[in-house]
N, C-alpha and C positions, 0 to 999 in steps of 0.2 A: 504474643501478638494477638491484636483482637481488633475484629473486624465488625462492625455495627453499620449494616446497609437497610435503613428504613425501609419497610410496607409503604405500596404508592397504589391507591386506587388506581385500576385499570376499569376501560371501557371492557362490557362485557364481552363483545368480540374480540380482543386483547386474551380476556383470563380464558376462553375456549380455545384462543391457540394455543395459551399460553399452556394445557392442559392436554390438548392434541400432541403437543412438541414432547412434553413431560410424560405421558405413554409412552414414546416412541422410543426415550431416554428406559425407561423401566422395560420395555418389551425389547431391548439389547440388554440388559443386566439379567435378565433369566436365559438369554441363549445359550444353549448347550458349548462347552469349554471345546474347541478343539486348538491344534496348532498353526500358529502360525506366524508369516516371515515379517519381522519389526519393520518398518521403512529406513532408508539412507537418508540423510538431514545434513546439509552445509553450514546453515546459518548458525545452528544453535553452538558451535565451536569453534568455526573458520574453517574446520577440516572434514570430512566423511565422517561422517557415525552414526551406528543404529539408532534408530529413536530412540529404543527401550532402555539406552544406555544414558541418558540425558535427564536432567533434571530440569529445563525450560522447560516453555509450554510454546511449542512448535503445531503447527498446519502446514500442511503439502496440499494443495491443489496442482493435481497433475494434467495431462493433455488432457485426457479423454474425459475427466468433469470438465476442462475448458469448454469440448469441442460439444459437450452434451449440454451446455449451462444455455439459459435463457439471456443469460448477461450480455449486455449491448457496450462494454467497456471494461477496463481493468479496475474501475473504481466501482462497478455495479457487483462485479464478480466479487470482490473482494467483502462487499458490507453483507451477504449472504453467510458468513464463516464468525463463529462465536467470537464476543468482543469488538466487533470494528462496525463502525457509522461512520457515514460518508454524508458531506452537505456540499451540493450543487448551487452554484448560481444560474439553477432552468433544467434545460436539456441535454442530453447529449450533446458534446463539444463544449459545452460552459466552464468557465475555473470551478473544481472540483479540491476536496480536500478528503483526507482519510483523517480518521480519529481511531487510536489502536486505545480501550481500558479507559475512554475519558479522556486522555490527554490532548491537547492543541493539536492540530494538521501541523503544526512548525514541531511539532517532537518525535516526529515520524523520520527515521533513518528511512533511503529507499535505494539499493543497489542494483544494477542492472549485470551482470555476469561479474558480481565482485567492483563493480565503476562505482562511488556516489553520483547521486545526478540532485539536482534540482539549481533552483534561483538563488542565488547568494542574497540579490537585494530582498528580494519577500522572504527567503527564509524558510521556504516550504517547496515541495514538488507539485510540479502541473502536471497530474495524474490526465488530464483531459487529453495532453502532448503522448501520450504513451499506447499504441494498437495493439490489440490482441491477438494482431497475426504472426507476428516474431514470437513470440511465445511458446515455448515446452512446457516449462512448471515457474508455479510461483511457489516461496516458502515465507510463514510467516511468524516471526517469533514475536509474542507477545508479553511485554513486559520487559525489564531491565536489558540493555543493549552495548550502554556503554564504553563495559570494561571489555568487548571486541569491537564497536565501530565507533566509538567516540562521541563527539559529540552529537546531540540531536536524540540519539533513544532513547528516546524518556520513558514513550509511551510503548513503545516495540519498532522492529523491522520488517521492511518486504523486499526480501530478496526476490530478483524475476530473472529467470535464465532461458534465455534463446535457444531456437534450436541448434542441432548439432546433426552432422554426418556419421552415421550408422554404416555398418557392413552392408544391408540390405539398401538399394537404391530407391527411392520412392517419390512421386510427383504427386503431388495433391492442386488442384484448382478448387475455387469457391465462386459461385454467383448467385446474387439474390437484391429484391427488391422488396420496399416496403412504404405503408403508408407514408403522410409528411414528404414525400416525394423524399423519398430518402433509397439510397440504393450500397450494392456494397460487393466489392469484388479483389478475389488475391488467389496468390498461385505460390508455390512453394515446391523446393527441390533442393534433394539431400543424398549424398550416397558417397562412395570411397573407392579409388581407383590405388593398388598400390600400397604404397608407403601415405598417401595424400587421401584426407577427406574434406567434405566440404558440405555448406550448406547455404540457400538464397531464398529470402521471400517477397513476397512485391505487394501492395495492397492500399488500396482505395475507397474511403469510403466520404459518403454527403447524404446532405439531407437540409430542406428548407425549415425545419422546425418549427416552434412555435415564436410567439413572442418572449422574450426571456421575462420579461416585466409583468406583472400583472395591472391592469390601473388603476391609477391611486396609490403608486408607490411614492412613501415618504417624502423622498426629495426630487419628484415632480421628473423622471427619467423617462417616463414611460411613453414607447413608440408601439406602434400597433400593428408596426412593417413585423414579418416573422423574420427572428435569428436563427438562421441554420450557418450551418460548419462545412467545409469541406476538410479531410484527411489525408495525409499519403506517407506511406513508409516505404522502407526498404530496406536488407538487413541483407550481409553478405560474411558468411566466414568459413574460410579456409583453415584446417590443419592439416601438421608435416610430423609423421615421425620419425626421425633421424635412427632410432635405436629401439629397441627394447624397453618399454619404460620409461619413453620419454618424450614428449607432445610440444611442440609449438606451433600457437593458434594468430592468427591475426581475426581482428572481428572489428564489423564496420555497420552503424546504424544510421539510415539519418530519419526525421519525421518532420514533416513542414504539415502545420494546421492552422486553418484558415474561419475563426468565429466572429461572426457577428452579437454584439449584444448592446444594451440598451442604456444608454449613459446622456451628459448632458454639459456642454460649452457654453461659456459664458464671454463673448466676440465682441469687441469695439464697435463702433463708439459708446454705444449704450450698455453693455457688458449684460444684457437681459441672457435668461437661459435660455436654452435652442439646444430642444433633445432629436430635433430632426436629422440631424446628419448621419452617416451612414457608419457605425461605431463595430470597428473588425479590431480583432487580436491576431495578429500574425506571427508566430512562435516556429520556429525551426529550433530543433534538437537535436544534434551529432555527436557521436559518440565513435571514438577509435580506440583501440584496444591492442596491445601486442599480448600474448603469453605463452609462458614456460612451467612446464611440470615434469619433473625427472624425480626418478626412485634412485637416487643414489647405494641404495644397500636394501637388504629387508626389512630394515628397523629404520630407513629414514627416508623421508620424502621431501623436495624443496619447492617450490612455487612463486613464478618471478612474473611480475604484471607493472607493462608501461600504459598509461590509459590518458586520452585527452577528449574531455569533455564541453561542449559548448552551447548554452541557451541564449537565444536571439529573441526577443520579443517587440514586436511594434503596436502599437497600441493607442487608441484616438480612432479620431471624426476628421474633420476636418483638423485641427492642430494632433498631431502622432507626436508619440512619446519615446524612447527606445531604452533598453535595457538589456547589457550583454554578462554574463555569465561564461567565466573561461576556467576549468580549472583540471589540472594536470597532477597526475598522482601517481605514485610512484609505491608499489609493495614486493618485498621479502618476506616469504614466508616457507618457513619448516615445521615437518612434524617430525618427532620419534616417538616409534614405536617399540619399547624393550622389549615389551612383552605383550601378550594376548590379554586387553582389557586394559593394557594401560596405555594412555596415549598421552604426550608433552607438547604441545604449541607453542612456536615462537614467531614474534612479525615485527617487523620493522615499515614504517610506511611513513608517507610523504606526500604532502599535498599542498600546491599553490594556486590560489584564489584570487581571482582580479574580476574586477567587477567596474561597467561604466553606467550611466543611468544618467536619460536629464535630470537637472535640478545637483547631480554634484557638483562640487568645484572641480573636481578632474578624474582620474581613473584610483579605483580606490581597490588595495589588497592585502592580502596575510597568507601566512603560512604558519603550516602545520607541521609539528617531527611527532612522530607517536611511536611507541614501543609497548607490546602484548605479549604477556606470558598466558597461557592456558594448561591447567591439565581437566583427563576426563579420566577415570578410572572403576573398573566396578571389582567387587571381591566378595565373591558368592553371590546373593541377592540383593544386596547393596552397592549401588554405585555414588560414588562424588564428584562434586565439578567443582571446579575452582579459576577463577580468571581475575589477572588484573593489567590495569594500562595506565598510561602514563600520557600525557598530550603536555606539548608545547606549543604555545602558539605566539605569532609574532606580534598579536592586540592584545591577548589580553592571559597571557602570562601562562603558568602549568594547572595543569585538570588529573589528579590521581581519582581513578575510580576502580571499582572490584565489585566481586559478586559470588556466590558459594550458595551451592545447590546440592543438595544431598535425595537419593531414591533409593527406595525398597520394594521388592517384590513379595507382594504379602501371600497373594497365592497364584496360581500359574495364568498367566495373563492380566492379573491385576496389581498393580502399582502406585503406591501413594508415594508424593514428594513433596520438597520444600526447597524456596528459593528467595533471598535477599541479597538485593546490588544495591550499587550507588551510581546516578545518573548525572546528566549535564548536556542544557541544551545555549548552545554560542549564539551569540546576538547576532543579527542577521545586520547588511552593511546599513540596510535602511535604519536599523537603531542604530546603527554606530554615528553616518552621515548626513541621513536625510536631515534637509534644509528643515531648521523649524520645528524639526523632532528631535532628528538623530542626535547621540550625546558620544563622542569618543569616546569615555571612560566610562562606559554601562559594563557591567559584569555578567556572568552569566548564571544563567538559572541552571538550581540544583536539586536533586533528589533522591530520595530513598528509599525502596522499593521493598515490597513483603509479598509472597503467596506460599498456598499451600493447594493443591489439588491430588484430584486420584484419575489415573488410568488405567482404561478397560479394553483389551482388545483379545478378540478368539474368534478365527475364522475370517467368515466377514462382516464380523459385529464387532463397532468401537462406542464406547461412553466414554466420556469424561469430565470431571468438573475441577474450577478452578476457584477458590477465594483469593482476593488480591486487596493492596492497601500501598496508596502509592502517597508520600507526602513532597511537596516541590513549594519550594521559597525561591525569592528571588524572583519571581517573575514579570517580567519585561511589558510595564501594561503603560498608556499614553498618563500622563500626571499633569493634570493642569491647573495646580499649583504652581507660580510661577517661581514661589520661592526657592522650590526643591529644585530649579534647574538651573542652568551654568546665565552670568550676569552678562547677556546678549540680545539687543533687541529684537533677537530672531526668533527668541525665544517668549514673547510676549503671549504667548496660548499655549506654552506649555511645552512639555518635553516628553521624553522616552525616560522612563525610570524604574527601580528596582526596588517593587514595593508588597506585591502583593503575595500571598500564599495559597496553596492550595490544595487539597483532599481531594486522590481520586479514590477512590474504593467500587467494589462490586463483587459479583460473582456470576462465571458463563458456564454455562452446560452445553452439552453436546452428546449425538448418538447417533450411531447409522446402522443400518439393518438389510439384508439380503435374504432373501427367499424365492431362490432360483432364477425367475427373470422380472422380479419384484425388487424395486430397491427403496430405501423410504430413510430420510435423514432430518434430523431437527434440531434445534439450537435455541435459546433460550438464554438474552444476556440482560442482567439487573447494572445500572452503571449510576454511584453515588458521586459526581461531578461538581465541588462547591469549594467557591471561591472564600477562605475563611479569613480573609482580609474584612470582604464585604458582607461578609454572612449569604449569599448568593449563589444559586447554578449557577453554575459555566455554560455559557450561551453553545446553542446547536447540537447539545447530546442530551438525548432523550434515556428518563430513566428505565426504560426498559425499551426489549426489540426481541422478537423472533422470528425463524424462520422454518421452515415445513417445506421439503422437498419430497414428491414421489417420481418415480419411471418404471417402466412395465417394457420389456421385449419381447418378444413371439414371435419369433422367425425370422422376417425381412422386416418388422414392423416394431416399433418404437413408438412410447407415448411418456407426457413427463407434465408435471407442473411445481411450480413452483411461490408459496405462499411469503410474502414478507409482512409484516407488524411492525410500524415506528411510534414507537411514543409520544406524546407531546412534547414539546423542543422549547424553552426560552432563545429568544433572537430579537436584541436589538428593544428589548425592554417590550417586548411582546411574548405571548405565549402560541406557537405554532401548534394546529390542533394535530393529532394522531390521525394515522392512516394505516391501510391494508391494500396491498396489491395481491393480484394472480397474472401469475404469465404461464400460458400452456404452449406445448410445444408437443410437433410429432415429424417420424419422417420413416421414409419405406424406403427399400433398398432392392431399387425397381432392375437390375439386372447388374451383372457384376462389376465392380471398380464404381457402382454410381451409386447416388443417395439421393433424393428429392427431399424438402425441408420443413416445413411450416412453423412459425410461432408466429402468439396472440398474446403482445406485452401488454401487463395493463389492463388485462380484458373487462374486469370492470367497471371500466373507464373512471376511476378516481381520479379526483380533481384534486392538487394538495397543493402545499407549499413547499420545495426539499428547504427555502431557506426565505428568509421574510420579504414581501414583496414578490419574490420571482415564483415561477410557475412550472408543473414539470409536464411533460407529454401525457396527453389521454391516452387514450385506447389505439395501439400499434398492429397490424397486421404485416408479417411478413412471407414471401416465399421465397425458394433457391434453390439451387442443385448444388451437388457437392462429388466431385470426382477424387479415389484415390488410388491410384495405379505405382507400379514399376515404374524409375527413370530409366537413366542414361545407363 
């Protein structure tokens, strides 16, 4: 395997963080060895296992970086963690996308407690749809996904798991306000009576924002009125243990968001364009969930999950659009455990997809049967992983994919590994249907994935790095050649075709550091993004990014900041210049169960573009209180 990631002239302020980050990486490779407990990981197998056991390249962001992060969304939190960019159209509340190693926002798997969620017709998840206040821990695995969630992880996963009811009872409230007239408020409670636990969060948040447009965009959209968003969630679950070892949960989400942005109608008689109208995205996203977990023995465990998923989107000015998303899934899943270190996965799962949308002919859908073998095994200091899976589907036929990952423990806390899968991401219904594009008989895109990295962890000191080299054919790009499309006058500008290829390569670092009530963390991602069709970057991934985290406590008092570095971006046959944020952040813990808050996003006040034409917030100031006490 060989991995060739070009030198890219950086802005000098780039190669000082770049250089900042890169100490911080070397000043955790000297820290003194001591012991310490590997983290528990879901994603990386379907089932519990220690990190140190696993041959992926797995991230935990757990509560307490949530609840400490300067991140104003699940899509800001996330591009802060080695490997992932994120491009916005604006501000907070705008369509948002995550890019895991390069790969498309459509190759991004995204699970909510084990649910798939996103848009059948786009093909992608509306990260902007998703609050930060349901939220326990996210996990991210980066890189091949396949051969356990199927289609879509090309690039990796983000699993994101809700909270859950604990022994200990506990009520948390949040209030806080901020520039852009923006404000933000939620309450949570969680505890366990009995045989029954439970958990509830509620939360709110708005803000008038900025213009999303900046002017003189392109194709003349551009409103001067500011697009803000209002939010609202709500999350509810209950568990029952009947027995000893054995749990059933019901779990109930819904999130209704409300954005403004900046768009443009073309109205009779005279069909002139008219960007004036008042252009909202109105999205509701519900999510139900039944589950079951029993230990049937000591060596084997079963896991049974009914789950119904639904995205509603409306969308327009004056003429609204709508697009519904329904899809209902159905998984079996067991492990045995013979022995200590050896674990066997098996699943069976099931999912049906219907999808309506103006502009089809009618309601359009497919189904899924999928069956997963997994083992994880380690023997001595050596462990292996092995997975593979099989998909049926009702458009477009069967999908075999697999993946085999091998680790070593070279010396006590340090571990090098190696991993190659095979991927596949399904045409979304708008390639299959859409008038004037979509082709029924579009295939799907395919890939083949390679890394090697090394892990470092002792105490509360982590490094690690990763090489990667991901190759994907097949890809699903607009062809307007008329020739290549099906002989329909609908098809007079072209179609949806399977033509292009594509090289993602890079390599991400990573390192964190504690020194008492000092904590200091940095990251550092190279991402070689190119369309080898057209010889071309892959628009909106910049080749390089880092990021620099400090926090300090002393007593009641807390202080933190947080540096980001984006590189220059291709978008849209432009080149997006680079930029640099700092968000600071502090809070005192003015008498017991309370907390006072402040951050200063932005501070400053860079002007950038997250995506061509659109604009993201200046300079943010926030304040709030934060209660967290005993419940019920």
């Amino acid at each position: 395997m060989e991995f060739n990631v070009p030198a890219r002239h950086a802005p000098s302020g780039s190669r000082s963080l770049g250089l900042l980050v890169l100490s911080t990486l070397v000043a955790s490779a000297a820290a003194q060895t001591t012991t310490s407990l590997s983290p528990v990981v879901v994603t990386a197998t379907r089932e519990p296992i220690s990190l140190d056991r696993v041959a992926a390249d797995v991230v935990v962001i757990d509560r307490d970086a949530i609840a400490n992060s300067t991140a104003d969304s699940v899509e800001d939190l996330l591009r802060r963690e080695a490997g992932i960019q994120v491009s916005r159209n604006g501000g907070p509340g705008q369509s948002a996308g995550v890019s895991i190693r390069g790969a498309n926002v459509s190759q991004t798997v995204v699970l909510i407690d084990g649910v798939r969620v996103g848009s059948s017709t786009l093909g992608q998840v509306a990260f902007e749809g998703i609050s930060l206040t349901d939220i326990d821990h996210i996990e991210v695995l980066r890189g091949p996904g396949s051969s356990l969630y199927g289609a879509d992880a090309v690039g990796g996963v983000v699993q994101i798991f809700t909270r859950r009811g604990g022994a200990a009872s506990r009520f948390g409230a949040q209030a806080a306000v901020g520039g852009y007239a923006s404000g933000q408020a939620e309450a949570d409670l969680s505890g366990m009576h009995g045989d029954f636990d439970y958990s509830a969060s509620v939360g709110h948040e708005q803000s008038k924002g900025v213009s999303a447009l900046l002017p003189g965009d392109p194709f003349g959209n551009y409103n001067p009125d500011r697009d803000g968003y209002t939010r609202d969630t709500g999350q509810v679950r209950i568990g029952y243990a009947p027995a000893a070892g054995h749990h059933i949960g019901l779990n109930v989400i819904e999130t209704h968001l409300n954005a403004q942005y900046d768009s443009g109608e073309f109205p009779p008689p005279n069909y002139v364009q008219d960007s004036t109208p008042d252009f909202r995205n109105h999205l509701t996203t519900s999510l139900a969930a039944l589950d079951y977990r029993g230990t049937l023995s000591p060596t084997w465990t079963t896991t049974a999950q009914l789950s119904h998923e639904e995205e509603d989107l409306k969308s327009g000015g004056n003429l609204v659009s709508r697009y519904v998303t329904r899809r209902d899934q159905a998984t079996w899943q067991n492990a045995w455990t013979p022995m200590q270190g050896q674990q066997f996965v098996g699943a069976l799962e099931y999912i049906d997809e219907r999808a309506t949308a103006d502009g089809y002919t009618g309601p359009v859908g497919r189904r899924n049967e999928a069956a997963v073998l997994g083992y994880a095994g380690t023997f001595g200091i050596q462990s292996l992983q092995a997975d593979v899976r099989y998909d049926r589907n009702s458009v477009y036929g069967g999908v075999t994919t697999g993946r085999l990952g091998w680790s070593m423990a070279l010396l006590p806390g340090l571990r090098v590994r190696a991993l190659a899968g095979t991927t596949y991401r399904a045409p979304s219904f708008n390639d299959l249907y859409y008038p004037g594009y979509g082709v029924p008989t579009i295939q799907p895109e395919h890939g083949r994935s390679m890394e090697v990295g090394l892990n470092w962890q002792s105490g509360d000191t982590t490094a690690s790095a990763t090489a990667y080299r991901n190759l994907v054919r097949d890809l699903i790009v607009y062809q307007p050649d008329r020739s290549h499309c099906p002989s329909d006058p609908s098809y007079d500008f072209g179609c949806a075709d399977n033509v292009d290829h594509a090289r993602l390569q890079g390599v991400t670092l990573s390192g964190s550091e504690r020194w008492g009530g000092f904590s200091l963390s940095g990251t550092i991602d190279f991402v070689d993004a190119i369309d080898t069709t057209l010889g071309q970057r892959l628009g909106r991934r910049a080749a390089h990014q880092e990021s620099l985290t400090a926090d300090y406590t002393s007593g009641t008092w807390s202080v933190g900041a947080a540096l980001l570095d984006v590189g220059a971006r291709p978008d849209g046959g432009s080149t997006l210049a680079a930029y640099a944020t700092l968000d600071l952040q502090a809070s005192w813990a003015f008498a017991p169960h309370w907390r006072a808050q402040a951050k200063l996003l932005n501070a400053g006040d860079r002007r950038y573009q997250p995506a061509l034409g659109y604009q993201a917030l200046g300079r943010q100031g926030w304040i709030g209180v934060r209660y967290e006490g005993q419940g019920l």
